[in-house]
Structures are given as C-alpha cells and as structure tokens.
ZATISE-660774 format. One record per residue (C-alpha): residue in three letters; y, x negated, z. Coordinates in steps of 0.5 Angstrom, whole numbers, padded with zeros to 4 digits, always signed. Example, Ala and Ser with C-alpha at 12.3 -4.5 7.8 and 13.67 -1.06 7.14 Angstrom:
2
Ala-0009-0025+0016
Ser-0002-0027+0014
! end
This chain:
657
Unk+0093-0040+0055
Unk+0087-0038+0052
Unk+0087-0036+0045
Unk+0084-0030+0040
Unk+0077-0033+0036
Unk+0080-0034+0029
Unk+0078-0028+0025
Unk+0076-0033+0019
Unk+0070-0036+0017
Unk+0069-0042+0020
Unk+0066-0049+0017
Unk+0060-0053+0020
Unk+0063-0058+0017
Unk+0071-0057+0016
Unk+0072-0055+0023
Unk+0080-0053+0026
Unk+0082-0060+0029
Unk+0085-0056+0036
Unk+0077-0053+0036
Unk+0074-0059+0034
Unk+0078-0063+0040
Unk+0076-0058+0046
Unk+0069-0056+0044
Unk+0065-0056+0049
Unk+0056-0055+0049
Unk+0055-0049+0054
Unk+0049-0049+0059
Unk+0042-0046+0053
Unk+0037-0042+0055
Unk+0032-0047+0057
Unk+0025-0045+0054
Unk+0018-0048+0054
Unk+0017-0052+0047
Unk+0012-0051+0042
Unk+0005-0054+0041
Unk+0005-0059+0038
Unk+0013-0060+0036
Unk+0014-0065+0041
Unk+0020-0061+0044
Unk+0023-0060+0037
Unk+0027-0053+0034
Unk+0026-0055+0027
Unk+0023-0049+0022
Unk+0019-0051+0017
Unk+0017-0047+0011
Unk+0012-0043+0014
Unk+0014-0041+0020
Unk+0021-0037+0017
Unk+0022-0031+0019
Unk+0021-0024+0015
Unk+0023-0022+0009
Unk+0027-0017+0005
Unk+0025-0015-0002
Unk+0032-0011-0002
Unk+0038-0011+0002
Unk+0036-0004+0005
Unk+0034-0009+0011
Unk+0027-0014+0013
Unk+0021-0011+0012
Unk+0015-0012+0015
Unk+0012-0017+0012
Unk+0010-0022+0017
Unk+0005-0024+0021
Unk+0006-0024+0029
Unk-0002-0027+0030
Unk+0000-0034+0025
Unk+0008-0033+0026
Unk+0010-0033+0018
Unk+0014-0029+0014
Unk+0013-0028+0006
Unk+0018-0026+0001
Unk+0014-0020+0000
Unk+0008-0016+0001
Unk+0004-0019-0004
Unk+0004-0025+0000
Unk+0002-0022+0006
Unk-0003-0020+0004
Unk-0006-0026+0001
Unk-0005-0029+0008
Unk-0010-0025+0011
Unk-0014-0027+0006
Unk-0013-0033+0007
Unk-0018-0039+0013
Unk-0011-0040+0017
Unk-0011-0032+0019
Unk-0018-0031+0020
Unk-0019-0038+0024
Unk-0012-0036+0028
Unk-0017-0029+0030
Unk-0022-0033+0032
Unk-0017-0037+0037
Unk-0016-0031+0039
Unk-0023-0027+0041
Unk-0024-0035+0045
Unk-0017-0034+0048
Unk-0014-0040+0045
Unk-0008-0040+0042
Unk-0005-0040+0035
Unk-0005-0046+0030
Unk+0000-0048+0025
Unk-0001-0048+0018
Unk+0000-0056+0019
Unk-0005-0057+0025
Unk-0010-0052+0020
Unk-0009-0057+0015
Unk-0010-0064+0020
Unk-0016-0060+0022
Unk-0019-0058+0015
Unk-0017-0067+0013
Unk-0022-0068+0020
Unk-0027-0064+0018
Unk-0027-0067+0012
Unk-0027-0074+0015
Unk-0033-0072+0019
Unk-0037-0070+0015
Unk-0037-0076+0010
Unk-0036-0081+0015
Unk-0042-0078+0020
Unk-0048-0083+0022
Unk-0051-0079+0028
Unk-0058-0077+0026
Unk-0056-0071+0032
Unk-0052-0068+0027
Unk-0056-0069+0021
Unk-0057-0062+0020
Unk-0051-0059+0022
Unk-0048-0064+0017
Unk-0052-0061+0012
Unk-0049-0054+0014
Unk-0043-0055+0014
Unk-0042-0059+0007
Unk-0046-0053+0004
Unk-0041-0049+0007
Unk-0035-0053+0004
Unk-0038-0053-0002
Unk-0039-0046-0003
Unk-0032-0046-0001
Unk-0033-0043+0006
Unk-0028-0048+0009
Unk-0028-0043+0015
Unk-0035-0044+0017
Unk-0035-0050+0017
Unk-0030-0052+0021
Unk-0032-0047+0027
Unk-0039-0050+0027
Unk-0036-0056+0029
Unk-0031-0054+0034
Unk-0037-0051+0037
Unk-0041-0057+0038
Unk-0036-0061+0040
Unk-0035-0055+0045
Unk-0041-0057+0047
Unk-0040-0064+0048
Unk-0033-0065+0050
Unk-0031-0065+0058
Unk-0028-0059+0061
Unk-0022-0064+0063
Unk-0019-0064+0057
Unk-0017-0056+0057
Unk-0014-0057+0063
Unk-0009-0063+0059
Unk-0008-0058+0053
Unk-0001-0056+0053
Unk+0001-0049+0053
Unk+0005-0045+0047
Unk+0011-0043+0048
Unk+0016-0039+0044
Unk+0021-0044+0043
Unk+0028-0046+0043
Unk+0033-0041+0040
Unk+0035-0043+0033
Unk+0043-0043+0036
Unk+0048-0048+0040
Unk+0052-0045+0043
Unk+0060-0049+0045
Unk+0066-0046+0049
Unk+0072-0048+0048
Unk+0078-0049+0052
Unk+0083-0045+0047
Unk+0079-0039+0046
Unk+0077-0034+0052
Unk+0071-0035+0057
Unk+0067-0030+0054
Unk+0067-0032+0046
Unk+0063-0037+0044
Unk+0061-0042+0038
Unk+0054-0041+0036
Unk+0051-0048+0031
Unk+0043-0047+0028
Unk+0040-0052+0030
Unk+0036-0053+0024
Unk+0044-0056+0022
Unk+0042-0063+0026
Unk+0037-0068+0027
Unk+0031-0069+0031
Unk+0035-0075+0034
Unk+0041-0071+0035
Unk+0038-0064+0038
Unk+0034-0069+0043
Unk+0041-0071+0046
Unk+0044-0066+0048
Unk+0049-0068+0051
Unk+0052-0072+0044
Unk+0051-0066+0040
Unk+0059-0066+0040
Unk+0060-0073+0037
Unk+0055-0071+0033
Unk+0059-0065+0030
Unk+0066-0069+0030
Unk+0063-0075+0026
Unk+0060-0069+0021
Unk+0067-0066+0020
Unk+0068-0067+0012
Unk+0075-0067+0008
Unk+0075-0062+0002
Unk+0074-0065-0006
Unk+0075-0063-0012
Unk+0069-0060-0015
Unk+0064-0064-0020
Unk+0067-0064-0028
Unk+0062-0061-0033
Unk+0061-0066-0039
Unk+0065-0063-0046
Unk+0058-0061-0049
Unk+0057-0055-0043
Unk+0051-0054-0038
Unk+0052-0057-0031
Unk+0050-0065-0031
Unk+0048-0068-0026
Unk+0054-0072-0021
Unk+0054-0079-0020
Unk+0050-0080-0013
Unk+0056-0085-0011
Unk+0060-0078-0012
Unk+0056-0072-0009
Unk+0057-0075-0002
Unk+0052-0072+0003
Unk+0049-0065+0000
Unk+0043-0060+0002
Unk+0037-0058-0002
Unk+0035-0052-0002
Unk+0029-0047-0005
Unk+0025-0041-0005
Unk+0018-0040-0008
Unk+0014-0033-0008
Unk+0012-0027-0012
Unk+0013-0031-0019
Unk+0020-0033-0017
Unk+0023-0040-0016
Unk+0030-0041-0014
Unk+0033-0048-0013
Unk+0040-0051-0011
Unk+0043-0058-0008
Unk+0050-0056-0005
Unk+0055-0061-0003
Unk+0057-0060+0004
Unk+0064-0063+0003
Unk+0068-0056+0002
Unk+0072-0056-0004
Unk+0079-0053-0005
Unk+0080-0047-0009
Unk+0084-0040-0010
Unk+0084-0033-0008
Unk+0089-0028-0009
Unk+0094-0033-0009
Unk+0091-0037-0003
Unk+0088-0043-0001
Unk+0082-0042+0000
Unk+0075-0047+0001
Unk+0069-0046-0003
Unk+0061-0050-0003
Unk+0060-0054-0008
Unk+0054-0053-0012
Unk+0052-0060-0016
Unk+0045-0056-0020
Unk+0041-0050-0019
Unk+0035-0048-0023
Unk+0032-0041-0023
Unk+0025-0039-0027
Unk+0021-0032-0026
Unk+0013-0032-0029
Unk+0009-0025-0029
Unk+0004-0028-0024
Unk+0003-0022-0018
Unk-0002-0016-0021
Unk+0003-0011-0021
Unk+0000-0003-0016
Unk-0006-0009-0013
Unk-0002-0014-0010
Unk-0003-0022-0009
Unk-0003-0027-0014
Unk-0009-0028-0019
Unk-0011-0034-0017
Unk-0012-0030-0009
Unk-0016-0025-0013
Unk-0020-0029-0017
Unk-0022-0033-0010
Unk-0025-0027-0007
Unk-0028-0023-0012
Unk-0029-0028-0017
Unk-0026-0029-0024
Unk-0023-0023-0028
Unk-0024-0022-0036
Unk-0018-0019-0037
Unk-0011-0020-0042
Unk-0007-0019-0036
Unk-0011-0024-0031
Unk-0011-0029-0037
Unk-0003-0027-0037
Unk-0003-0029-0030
Unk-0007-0035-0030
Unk-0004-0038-0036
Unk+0004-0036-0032
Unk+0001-0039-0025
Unk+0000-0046-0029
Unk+0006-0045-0032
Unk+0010-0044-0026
Unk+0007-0050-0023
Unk+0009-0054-0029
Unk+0016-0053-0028
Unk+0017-0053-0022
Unk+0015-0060-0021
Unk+0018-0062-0027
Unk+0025-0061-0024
Unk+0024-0063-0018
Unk+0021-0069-0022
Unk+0029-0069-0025
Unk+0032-0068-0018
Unk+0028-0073-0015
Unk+0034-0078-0014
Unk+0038-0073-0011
Unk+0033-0069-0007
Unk+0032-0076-0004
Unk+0039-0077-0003
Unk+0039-0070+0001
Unk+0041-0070+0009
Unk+0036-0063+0010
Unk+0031-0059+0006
Unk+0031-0052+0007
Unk+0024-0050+0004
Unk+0021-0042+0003
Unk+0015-0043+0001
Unk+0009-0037+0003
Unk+0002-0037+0001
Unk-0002-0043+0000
Unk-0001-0042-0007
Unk+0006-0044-0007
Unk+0005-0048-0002
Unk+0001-0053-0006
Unk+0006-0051-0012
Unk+0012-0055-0008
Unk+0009-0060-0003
Unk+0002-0061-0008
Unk-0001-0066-0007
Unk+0000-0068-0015
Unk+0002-0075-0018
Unk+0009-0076-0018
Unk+0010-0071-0011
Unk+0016-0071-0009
Unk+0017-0067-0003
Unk+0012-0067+0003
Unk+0010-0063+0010
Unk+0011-0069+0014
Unk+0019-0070+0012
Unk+0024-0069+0018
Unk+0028-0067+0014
Unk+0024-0060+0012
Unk+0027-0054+0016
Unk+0026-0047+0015
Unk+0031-0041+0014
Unk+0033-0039+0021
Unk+0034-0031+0019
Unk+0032-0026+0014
Unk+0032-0028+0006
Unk+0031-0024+0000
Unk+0028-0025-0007
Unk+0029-0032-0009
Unk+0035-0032-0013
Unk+0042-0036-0014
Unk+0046-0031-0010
Unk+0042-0031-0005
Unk+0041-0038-0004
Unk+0048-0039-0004
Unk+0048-0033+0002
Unk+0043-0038+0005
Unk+0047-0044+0005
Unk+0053-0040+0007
Unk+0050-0036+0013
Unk+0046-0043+0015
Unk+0053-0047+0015
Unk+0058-0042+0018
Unk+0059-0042+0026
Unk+0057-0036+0029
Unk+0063-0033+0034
Unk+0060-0028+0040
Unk+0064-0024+0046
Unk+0059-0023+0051
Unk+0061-0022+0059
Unk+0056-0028+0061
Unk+0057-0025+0069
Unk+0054-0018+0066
Unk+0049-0021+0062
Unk+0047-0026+0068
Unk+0047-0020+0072
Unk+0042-0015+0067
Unk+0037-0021+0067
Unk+0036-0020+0075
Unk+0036-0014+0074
Unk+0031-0014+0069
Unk+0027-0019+0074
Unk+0027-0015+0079
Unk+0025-0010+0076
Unk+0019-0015+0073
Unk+0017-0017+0080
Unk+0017-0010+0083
Unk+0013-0006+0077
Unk+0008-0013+0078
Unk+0008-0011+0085
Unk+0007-0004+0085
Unk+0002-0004+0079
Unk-0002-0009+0084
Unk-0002-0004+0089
Unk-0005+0001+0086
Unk-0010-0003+0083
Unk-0011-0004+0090
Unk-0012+0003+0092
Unk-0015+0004+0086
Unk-0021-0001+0087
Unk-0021+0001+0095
Unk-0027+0006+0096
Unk-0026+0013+0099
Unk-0029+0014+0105
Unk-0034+0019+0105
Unk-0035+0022+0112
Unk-0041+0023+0115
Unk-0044+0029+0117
Unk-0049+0032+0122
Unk-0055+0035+0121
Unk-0052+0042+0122
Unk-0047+0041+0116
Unk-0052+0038+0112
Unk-0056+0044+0113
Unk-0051+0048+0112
Unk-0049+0045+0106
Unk-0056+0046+0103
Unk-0057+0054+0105
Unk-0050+0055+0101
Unk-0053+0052+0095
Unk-0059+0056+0095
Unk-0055+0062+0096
Unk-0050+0060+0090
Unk-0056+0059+0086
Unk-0058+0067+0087
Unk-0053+0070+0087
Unk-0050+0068+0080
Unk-0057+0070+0078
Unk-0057+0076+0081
Unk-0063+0076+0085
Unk-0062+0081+0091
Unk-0070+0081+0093
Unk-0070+0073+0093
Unk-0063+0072+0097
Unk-0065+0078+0102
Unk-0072+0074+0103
Unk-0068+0067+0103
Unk-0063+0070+0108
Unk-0070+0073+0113
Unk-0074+0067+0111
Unk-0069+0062+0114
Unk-0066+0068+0120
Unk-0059+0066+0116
Unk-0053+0073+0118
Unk-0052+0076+0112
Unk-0044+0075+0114
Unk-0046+0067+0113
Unk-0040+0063+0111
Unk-0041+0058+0106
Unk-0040+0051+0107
Unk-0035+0048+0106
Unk-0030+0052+0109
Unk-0024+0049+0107
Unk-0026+0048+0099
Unk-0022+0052+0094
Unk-0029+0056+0092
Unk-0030+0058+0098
Unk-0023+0060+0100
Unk-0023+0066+0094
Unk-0030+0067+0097
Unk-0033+0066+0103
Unk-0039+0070+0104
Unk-0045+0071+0099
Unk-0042+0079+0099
Unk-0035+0076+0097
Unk-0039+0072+0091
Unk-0042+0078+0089
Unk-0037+0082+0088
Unk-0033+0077+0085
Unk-0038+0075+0080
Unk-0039+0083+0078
Unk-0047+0085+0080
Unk-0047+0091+0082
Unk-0054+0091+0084
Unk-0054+0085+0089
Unk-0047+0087+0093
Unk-0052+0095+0094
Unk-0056+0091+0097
Unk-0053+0086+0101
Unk-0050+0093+0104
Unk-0055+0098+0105
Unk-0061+0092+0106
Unk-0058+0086+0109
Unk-0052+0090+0113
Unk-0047+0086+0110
Unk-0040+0086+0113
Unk-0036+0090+0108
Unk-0029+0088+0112
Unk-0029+0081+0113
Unk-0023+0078+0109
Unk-0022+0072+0105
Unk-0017+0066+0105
Unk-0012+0071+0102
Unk-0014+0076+0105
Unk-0018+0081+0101
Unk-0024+0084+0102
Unk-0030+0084+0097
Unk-0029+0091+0095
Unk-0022+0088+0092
Unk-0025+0083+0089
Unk-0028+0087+0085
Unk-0026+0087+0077
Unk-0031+0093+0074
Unk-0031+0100+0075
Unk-0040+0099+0077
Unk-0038+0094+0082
Unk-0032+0100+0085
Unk-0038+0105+0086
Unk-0043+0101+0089
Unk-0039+0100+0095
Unk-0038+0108+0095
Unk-0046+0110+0095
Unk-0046+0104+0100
Unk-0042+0108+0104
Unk-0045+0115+0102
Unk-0052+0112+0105
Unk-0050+0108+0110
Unk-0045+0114+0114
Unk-0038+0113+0116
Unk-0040+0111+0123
Unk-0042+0104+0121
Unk-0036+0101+0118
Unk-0029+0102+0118
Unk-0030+0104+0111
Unk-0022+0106+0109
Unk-0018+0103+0114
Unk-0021+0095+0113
Unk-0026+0095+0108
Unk-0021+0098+0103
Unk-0027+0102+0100
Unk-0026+0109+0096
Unk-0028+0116+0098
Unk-0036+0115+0099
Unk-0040+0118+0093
Unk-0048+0120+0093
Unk-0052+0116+0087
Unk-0053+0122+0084
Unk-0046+0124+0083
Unk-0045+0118+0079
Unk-0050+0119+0075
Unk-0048+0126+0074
Unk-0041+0123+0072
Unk-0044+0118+0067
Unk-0048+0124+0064
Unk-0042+0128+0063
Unk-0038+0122+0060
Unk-0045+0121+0056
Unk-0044+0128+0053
Unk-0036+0129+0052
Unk-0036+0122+0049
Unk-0042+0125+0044
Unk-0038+0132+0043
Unk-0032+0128+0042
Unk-0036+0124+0037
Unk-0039+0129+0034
Unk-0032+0133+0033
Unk-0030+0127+0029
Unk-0037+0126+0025
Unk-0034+0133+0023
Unk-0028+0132+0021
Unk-0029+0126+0017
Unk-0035+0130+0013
Unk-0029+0136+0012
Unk-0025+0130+0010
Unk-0030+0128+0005
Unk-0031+0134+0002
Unk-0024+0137+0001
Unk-0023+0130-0003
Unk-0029+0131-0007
Unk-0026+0137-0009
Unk-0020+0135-0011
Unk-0022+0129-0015
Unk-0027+0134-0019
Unk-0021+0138-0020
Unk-0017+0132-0022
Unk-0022+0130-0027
Unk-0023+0137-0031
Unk-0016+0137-0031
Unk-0016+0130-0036
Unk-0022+0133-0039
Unk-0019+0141-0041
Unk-0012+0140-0039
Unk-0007+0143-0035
Unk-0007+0152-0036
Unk-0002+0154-0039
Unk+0002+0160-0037
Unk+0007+0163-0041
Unk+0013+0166-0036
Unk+0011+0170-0030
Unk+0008+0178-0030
Unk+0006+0177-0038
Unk+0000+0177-0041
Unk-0002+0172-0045
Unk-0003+0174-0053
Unk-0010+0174-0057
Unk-0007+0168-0060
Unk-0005+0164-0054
Unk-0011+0166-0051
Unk-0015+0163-0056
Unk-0012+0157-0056
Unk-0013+0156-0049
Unk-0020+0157-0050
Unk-0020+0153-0055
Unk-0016+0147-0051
Unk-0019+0141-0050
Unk-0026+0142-0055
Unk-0027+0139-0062
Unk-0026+0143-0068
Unk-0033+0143-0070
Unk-0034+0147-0063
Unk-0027+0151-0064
Unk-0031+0154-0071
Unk-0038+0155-0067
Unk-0034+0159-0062
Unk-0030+0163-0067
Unk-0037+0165-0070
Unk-0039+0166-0064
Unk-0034+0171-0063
Unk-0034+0174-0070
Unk-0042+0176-0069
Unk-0042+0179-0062
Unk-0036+0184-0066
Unk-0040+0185-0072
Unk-0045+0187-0067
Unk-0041+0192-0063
Unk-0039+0196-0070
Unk-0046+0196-0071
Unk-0048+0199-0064
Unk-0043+0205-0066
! end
C-alpha cells in the first residue's frame, strides 16, 4: 500500500532505508544536449542562473543571447561590454549560434596561436591587422577578421557536420518509489553526480545507495579559538562551495557526512561546515554601476580618490582571494564537487587566474554551477545553497494530465503552424482582377472625368462634356455596386450631396436632369441635399421648368416651386431684419454704455465730495449746516476763500441799499 511523501526534509546523502530499497529512475524528458558538452548537464560557473540582490525574488540580471546571470546589475552591465557579448551579437546577425565563455577563450588562445605561428606570405597583411588589433586591446576585431577569412577558405561541407544547440537537459533526476504514491516523485539535481555517473542512467541508483552516508560528530575547535582546519583523513567526502561579485567574496567546504544534533528536545541532522571565509572590498562605482577596472578599460584611466580606492580594493581583493585558496588548496583538491559563482571576467580571472600557484581551473570535471537563483555572497546563503542543492525535491503531478496537456499543446502547435501557412498561402495568392470590355472601360473613363467636375463644380464644363461625349444627364457611374456609387449614383446625386447649388440648377434647367431617380437607399437628390441653398435650387428649378415635366412632389420630394426672384426678395428681407436687429442691439449696448459712465461719474464725485447729508425728512437745513455742506470735501485754504467770498458779496449788498 502506498504511502504519504514524507513531509521532512530529505538527505541527498542519509536517505530512509525503505525509499533507498525501492527507488526507482522515471523515464526523463529527453532533450537535445548543448554545444560542446558532449551530452553532459554540468553548469559551470558562467552559465548560472539569474540572481537576487534580496529576497524580494530574482531580478533581471541575465543575459538570455550569452545564457548567464551575474550576482548583480553592475556585472550585467559590464558583460555587455564585454568581446563575449559583442561577439555572441555578431553570431547572431550570421545566424550561428552562441558560444560559451569557455569556447570564447579556446578561441581567442587560437587566435593567438595564429597570429604567431602564421608563416603564409597570403596572409601577411591580414596578420598585421589582426596583431594590431590584439595590441590595441580590440580582441574582437581580431578574432571576426579571422573567422571571416577562413570563412573563405573553408568547405561548405563542414556547416552542415556542425551539431546544433540545444536547451540542455533539465538540471533534476526524477525517482519513484514503490512505498509512495504514483503521482509523487523524488527530484535529484543533477550537478550532485559525476559526469561518468549522469552517462549511466540506468546505474544511477547504485550510485545514489553507494553515496549514502552515516552522521559524524562535528569537527573539535582547537582550545586557543577560531575554526581550525580538520585532518583530511577525518573530513571524509566534502564540497567547496564559492561566490564572488560585486566587491563580495564568500567560501566554504561542508562535509557531506550530516552530523547529529538538537532541536526542541528532538534529533535532528545538520551539515557540517570544516572552514569558511568571508571579505567585502568597496570595488563597484556606487549610482554608475560596474568595476573600475570594466570603467577604465572603456574610458580610460580616471584620476580620482575613489578610483584610486577602487583600483587599490580590486587588487586587494584578488589578493586574498587566492591566498585562501592557497591555504585551502588540500582541502579543495580533496573536494568530491566545486560549486563556483563567479560572473564577469574580472572575478573570473580572480578564482580560476591563470597566476602562479592557481588553484582552480576551467577545465576541472568537478566545476558546476549553482542550478537555481542566489543572492549576495554571503555565509548564509552559501549554507542555503548547499541545503537547497542536497536536499530531494518531492513533487505531486498527475503524469496522465501532464501527458494529456502536452498533446494538446501540440496539437495546438501543429494546427496554429497549419493555419499561419495557409494564410500566407492566401496572402501571397494574388487577386484575380477581371477583365473588362471596352464598354466598361469607357464607362469607367467618362465616371471619372465627371466626378472630377462636379467636385469642382464646374457646370459649364460638365454640360459640354456630357454633349460633347452624347452621355444622358441621367448617366449612371461606374461601377454600379461600389460604396460611392451606391449613396450617389448619378452626376445630379453628387452634386446635390456635395452642397453645389449652382451645378444641380443647371443639370435641371440645362441638361434635363431626372430629379426623381433614386439611389441604393432610396433617396432622391433633393434628399441628399445638406444646406438651405441647395433645397431652394430645386424649387426654382421647379418654378422654371413647370409642373408638367416632373413629378416634382410625388416622387422627387421637392418642395413648393419658388421664382429667383423671391429668394432674392427673401434673402434681402433676412438682410434687412439681421441689420435691424443689429442695429437694436448696437443701440442698446451704446445705452448700456452711457447709463454705466453715468454711474461711474456719479461714484467718483461721491469718493471725491462725499455723500449729501440730509438731516431728517421735511426740514430745512440751518446756515451752519449748510455752510458745512459747502465746505465738504474742500481744503481749509478754499473753505477761508469762500467764506471772503461770501462776506464781500454781502458787504456789497449793504452798499447797494
């Protein structure tokens, strides 16, 4: 009877015996390998994938053309820059596929290998150009000139041997057992097994029995402190694991052998860490992203304190980097697997050199990469790392549901590709255009030259046109079925549609135009008729022409007949009322004008004098208070001027009796 998946954590290395007896290797998702792998899965360094700075989730710091993540945006930006990235475009534009940063480095070392060991007097000048190059630091130029002269010279029958680049294989192993249900399985990454073990599928289980591991006790610290260095006869089989970028470096070995200890009062096994080593240097320009050294190989040298800074941390860095693992080197040696993260080529040349004493190498089979997301070089997250890699990854799929999706996702495939190649079919058919008579052609002719007329409103020209060429003022224009043509079938429709008075008078009164035919929706011309001008040149075409020639009412829908005359009249009496009315209005508005002058005068005086002031109602006002109301308002130089005034007209007075 199956069983539930266990909901603890499970041990690449320490494995319950039941799931260890009955495991079995489920039929993998077969895919094309990469290029130059040989058919193997094993991630190196610079094929990880992208990275977080936080744990907010991965961010996009990859690139999809090179296929590598960088620990952070700094780096990605300094691949772009980078001759991997601009030669990987190239391959692009050529319509090749993209190369490794190994296989970019095999093929700058041939580059170099040509251009000193080149004897052809052929190629003499090319050589020049291409050590010039090299010199001035272009390598990318160099080694495009060289692809594209033995481009030249080689046959076309080495393309076609050229294997194609595939996805690879996916980076888990997925077991059933016969204790846990069909629908759950045990998922291993693959980066946990040898090249020789992956080749032998079928062994792989053996493999994972033999690798099974008891727990040990943990290494003593020595009395003095610090973590010393164990013995390698104890350490048994260990991995090194290390992070590099952004000014931060993290390392550590773990032993793969779990170790037993406590938590809340329960056994409980944990990873065994023999040595770890941290550093952080300020080598990344903070707000302009990239290293100093990426900086001053595109712009050239800066003279600043924090370049100097920079510069002087770089080197540093790389210092004590390759000092520890100079102190570590027995241990790493000793190491079952390398887990490197190390973007960019500046701390690429950091861990794998070449220098004197190097300790890691490109071409070790033990390399691989982290197979999912990291964050910043850190401890804890080389301890997640190392968890994340050993631990078995349990999964509940229906395999008959996923099976059934994926066929219909093919069907899907193949029935979209089926009907995007029939509309290109249709699409690049061309349209079969009918051939016309010579009656249709002219027809064709004399509707276009009446079109051009009549949206120019040239009556006298289209009345000589139409008798020039004996066409019927009623001819219909071609062609019949057209939208166009539909709303206005006749040159009198067009006119009338098109608002031009003049030219529908005259298609009546000159040409006997029929007012009463109707179009494809079964209007007469006087209804298509959009302006009062228009309306009226049917009614004195009416008026002149008489009532016996047309069913003017009945089937041209055109009003009571009206004489030239009177719409004049009536135009010259609108004239007049408009101006009558315009006059009224000019006439108040001038009131209007004047009444508010008035007013504002009177508001002036009264800020100037002051308000009158009336003592009650009925009285009359005092020689005092009239004296001061005279006086309201004036300076007391006028005030005694008026009152000598006043006092002379009264001595005058007295004279005169």
């Amino acid at each position: 009877m199956a069983q539930q998946p266990p909901r603890k954590q499970l041990y690449v290395f320490d494995l319950p015996s039941d799931i260890l007896s009955t495991l079995q290797l489920k039929t993998q998702q077969e895919q094309p390998s990469a290029d130059g792998l040989d058919g193997s899965e094993d991630v190196t360094p610079d094929d990880s994938v992208p990275c977080a700075e936080d744990e907010a989730g991965p961010k996009a710091t990859s690139c999809a053309l090179c296929k590598l993540s960088f620990a952070n945006l700094q780096d990605q930006r300094s691949h772009v820059r980078s001759d991997l990235h601009g030669y990987n475009l190239k391959q692009k534009v050529r319509g090749s596929a993209a190369v490794s940063e190994q296989e970019f480095e095999k093929l700058v070392g041939d580059l170099d290998e040509s251009l000193s060991g080149s004897d052809s007097s052929e190629s003499d000048s090319d050589n020049e150009d291409d050590i010039k190059d090299k010199a001035n630091g272009n390598v990318l130029n160099a080694l495009l000139r060289k692809q594209a002269h033995i481009s030249e010279t080689i046959d076309d029958s080495f393309t076609s041997r050229k294997r194609k680049r595939g996805a690879g294989k996916p980076p888990l192993l997925w077991f059933g057992s016969s204790i846990l249900p069909t629908n759950s399985s045990l998922g291993f990454y693959r980066a946990m097994f040898t090249q020789d073990e992956q080749s032998d599928e079928k062994g792989l289980v053996d493999v994972i029995r033999r690798k099974q591991l008891s727990p040990k006790p943990p290494p003593r610290n020595p009395e003095d402190g610090g973590v010393a260095l164990p013995n390698n006869n104890t350490t048994g089989p260990h991995v090194f694991l290390c992070m590099i970028g952004g000014g931060h470096f993290a390392a550590m070995i773990v032993s793969l052998a779990p170790k037993l200890g406590k938590k809340h009062g329960a056994d409980e096994r944990q990873a065994t860490v023999l040595a770890h080593k941290t550093f952080h240097r300020y080598t990344t320009r903070r707000k302009q992203g990239g290293a100093q050294s990426a900086n001053d190989s595109a712009k050239g040298a800066a003279h600043s304190a924090g370049s100097s800074l920079r510069r002087y941390n770089e080197t540093a860095l790389i210092a004590e980097v390759r000092e520890l693992l100079g102190e570590w080197k027995e241990l790493i040696d000793t190491s079952s697997l390398l887990f490197i993260r190390a973007t960019g080529s500046t701390n690429r040349r950091t861990i794998f050199g070449p220098y004197e004493g190097q300790v890691l190498r490109l071409n070790d089979p033990r390399l691989r990469g982290f197979p999912f997301s990291t964050r910043r070089a850190t401890q804890s997250e080389l301890m997640r790392c190392f968890v994340e890699v050993t631990r078995v990854k349990i999964s509940d799929v229906d395999e008959a549901a996923i099976a059934a999706a994926k066929a219909r996702e093919e069907a899907a495939a193949i029935e979209a590709k089926e009907t995007a190649s029939r509309a290109k079919a249709a699409s690049e058919k061309k349209p079969v255009v009918p051939e016309r008579n010579e009656e249709e052609e002219a027809a064709l002719l004399y509707t276009s030259q009446i079109e051009a007329l009549v949206r120019r409103s040239k009556a006298p020209a289209l009345l000589s046109y139409l008798t020039s060429n004996s066409l019927s003022p009623n001819f219909k224009l071609y062609p019949h079925d057209s939208r166009p043509h539909h709303h206005a079938p006749t040159a009198l429709h067009m006119a009338a549609s098109l608002s031009a008075p003049a030219l529908v008078h005259a298609l009546l009164v000159k040409a006997d135009a029929d007012p009463t035919i109707h179009n494809g929706e079964g209007k007469t011309a006087c209804d298509l008729a959009g302006d009062p001008a228009t309306k009226n040149s049917f009614r004195i075409a009416r008026y002149d022409i008489g009532e016996d020639r047309w069913l003017w009412a009945l089937k041209a829908r055109v009003a009571e007949p009206i004489s030239k005359e009177a719409v004049e009249a009536r135009k010259e009496h609108f004239r007049r009322e408009e101006a009558r009315r315009d006059e009224e209005q000019r006439k108040i508005r001038l009131d209007t004008l004047k009444e508010e002058e008035r007013i504002r005068e009177e508001q002036n005086r009264e800020k100037k004098l002051g308000k009158p002031k009336t003592i009650g109602t009925g009285r009359e006002l005092t020689v005092q208070e009239k004296r001061e109301e005279e006086g309201r308002g004036m300076t007391h130089n006028a005030k005694m001027k008026l009152e000598r005034e006043k006092r002379a007209r009264a001595a005058e007075a007295r004279f005169k009796k």
